[in-house]
N, C-alpha and C positions, 0 to 999 in steps of 0.2 A: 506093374508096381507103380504106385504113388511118388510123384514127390516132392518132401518138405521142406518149407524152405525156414530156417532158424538163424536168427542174428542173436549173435552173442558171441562175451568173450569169453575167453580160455583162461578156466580157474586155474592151470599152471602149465608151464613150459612143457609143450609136446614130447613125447614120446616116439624116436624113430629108432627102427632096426638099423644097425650099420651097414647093411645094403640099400639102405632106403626104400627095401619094399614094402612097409608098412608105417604108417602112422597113426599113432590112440593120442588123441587128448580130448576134455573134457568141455562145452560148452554150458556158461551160467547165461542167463538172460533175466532182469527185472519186469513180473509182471505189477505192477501195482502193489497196493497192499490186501489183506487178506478180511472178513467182518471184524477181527478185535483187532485191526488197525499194523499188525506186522508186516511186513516187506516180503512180496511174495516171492521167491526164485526157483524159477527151472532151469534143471543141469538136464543134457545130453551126453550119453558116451556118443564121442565121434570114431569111427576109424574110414584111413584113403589107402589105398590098394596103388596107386596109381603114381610109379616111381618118379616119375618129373617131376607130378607136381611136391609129395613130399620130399624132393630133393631139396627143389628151388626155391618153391616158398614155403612151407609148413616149417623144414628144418633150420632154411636163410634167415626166414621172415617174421617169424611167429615167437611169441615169450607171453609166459603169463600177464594178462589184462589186453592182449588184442584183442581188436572188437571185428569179425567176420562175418559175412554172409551165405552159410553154408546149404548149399542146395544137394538133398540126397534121397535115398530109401532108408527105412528103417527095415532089419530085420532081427530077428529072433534068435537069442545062439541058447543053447542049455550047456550047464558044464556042471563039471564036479567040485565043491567045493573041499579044503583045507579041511573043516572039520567032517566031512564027507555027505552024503547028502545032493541030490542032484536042484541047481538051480538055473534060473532061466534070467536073463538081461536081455535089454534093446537097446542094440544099436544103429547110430545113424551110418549109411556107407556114406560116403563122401563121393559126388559128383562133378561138383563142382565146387568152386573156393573164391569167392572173394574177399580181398583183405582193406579193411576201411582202416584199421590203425597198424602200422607196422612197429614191427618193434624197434628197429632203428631211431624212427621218428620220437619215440618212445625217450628212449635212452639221449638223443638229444636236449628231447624237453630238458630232461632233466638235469644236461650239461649248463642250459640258456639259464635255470632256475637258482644252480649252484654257484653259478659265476656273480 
């Protein structure tokens, strides 16, 4: 397997199981704009298997508008949909995680902004 490497932040507040063995959230990234001049953005479904690290930092670290360097696999799940119907999504597995904006950092700005 390949792997890709995606910067971008997290269009909301990660999702972890209360065991911590699993984490989904979603990465947006800005490409440029598109020919009629709109703002181009691509989303990744993310999921990390990997109880450390969603312990310590995916669930400590992370809040909508981090900005990450996520290095992984994509693979392919198919599933049943609500209205029923079988469909297919890609996602990224998570290998590894670097975090450029934390969320703490984050929430301070914002103390330093309000004060």
């Amino acid at each position: 397997m390949q792997n890709i490497v995606f910067v971008g932040r997290l269009a909301a507040d990660p999702q972890v199981t209360e065991d911590y063995a699993k984490a989904v959230f979603r990465l947006l990234e800005n490409r440029g704009r598109d020919a009629s001049g709109e703002p181009r953005v691509v989303g990744v479904n993310c999921v990390s298997w990997a109880k450390g690290l969603n312990e310590r930092v995916i669930a400590e670290g992370l809040a909508a508008g981090c900005e990450v360097v996520a290095v992984g696999a994509f693979v392919d799940n198919r599933y049943e949909a609500r209205e029923g119907g079988e469909r297919a999504a890609k996602e990224l597995v998570i290998r590894s995680l670097t975090v450029l904006d934390w969320a703490a950092d984050r929430a301070a700005q914002v103390l330093r902004h309000a004060a």
